[in-house]
C-alpha positions as CSV (number, residue, x, y, z in Angstrom):
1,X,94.8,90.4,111.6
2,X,94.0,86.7,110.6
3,X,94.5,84.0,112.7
4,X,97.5,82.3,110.8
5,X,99.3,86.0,111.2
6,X,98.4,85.9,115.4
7,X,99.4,82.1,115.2
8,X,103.3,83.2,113.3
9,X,103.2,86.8,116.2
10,X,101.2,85.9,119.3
11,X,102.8,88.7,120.9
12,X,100.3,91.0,118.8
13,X,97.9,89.6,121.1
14,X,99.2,90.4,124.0
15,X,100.4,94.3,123.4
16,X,96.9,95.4,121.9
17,X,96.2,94.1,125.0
18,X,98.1,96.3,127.2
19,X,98.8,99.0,125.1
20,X,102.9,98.0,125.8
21,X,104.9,96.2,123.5
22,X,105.9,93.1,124.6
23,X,109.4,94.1,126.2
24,X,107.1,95.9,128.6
25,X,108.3,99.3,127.2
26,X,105.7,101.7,125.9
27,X,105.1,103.1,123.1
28,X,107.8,105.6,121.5
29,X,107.2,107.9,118.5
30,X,108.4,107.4,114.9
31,X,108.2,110.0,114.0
32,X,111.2,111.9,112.2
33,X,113.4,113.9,114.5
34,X,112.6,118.3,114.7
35,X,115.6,118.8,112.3
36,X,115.0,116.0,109.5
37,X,110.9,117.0,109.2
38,X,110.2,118.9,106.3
39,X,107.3,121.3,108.4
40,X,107.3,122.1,111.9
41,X,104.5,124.3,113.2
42,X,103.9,124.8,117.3
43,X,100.3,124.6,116.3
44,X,100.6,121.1,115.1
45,X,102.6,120.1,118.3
46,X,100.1,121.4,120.4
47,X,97.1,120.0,118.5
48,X,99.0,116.6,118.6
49,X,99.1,117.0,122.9
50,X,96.0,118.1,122.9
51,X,94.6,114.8,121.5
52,X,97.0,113.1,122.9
53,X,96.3,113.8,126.9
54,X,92.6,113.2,125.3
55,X,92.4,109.6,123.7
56,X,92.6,107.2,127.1
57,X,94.2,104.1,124.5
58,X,97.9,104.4,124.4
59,X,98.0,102.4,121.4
60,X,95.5,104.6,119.7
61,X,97.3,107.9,120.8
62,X,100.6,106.3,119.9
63,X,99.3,106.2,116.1
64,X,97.3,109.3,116.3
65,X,101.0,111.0,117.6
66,X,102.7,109.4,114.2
67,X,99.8,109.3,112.0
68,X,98.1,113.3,112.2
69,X,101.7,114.9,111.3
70,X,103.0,112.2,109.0
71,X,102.2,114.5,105.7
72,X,103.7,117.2,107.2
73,X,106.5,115.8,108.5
74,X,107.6,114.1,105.8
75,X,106.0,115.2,102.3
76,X,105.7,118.9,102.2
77,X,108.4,120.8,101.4
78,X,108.2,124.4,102.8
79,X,110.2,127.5,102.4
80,X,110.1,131.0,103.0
81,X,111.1,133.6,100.3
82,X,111.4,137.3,100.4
């Protein structure tokens, strides 16, 4: 980030900081909810914990959580047929 986009959103500063946004809350997925993503698989929600409980950064594991799935959730298009 360049210094005229910290000097317009100081705030930036401060929640890399503290991995918190600045309202003090932390950090909430964006990712789609179960029934509007286009894949689930319990493998990929477990893989995604995994991690998770791993990475010691809560910003980091806040974008790993919306970033790893993000194809899945949201590009594929799966379906079963017989």
């Amino acid at each position: 980030m360049g210094l005229t986009a910290l000097a317009v959103n100081p705030s930036w500063a401060a929640s890399s900081l503290t991995g918190r946004k600045t309202d003090g809350s932390l950090y909430i997925s964006k990712r789609p909810a179960p029934g509007d993503r286009n894949f689930r698989s319990a493998a990929v929600e477990q893989t995604i914990a995994r991690v998770k409980a791993r990475i010691k950064d809560p910003k980091l594991a806040w974008m790993f959580e919306n970033c790893f799935p993000n194809t899945l959730d949201t590009t594929i298009s799966f379906s079963m047929q017989n």
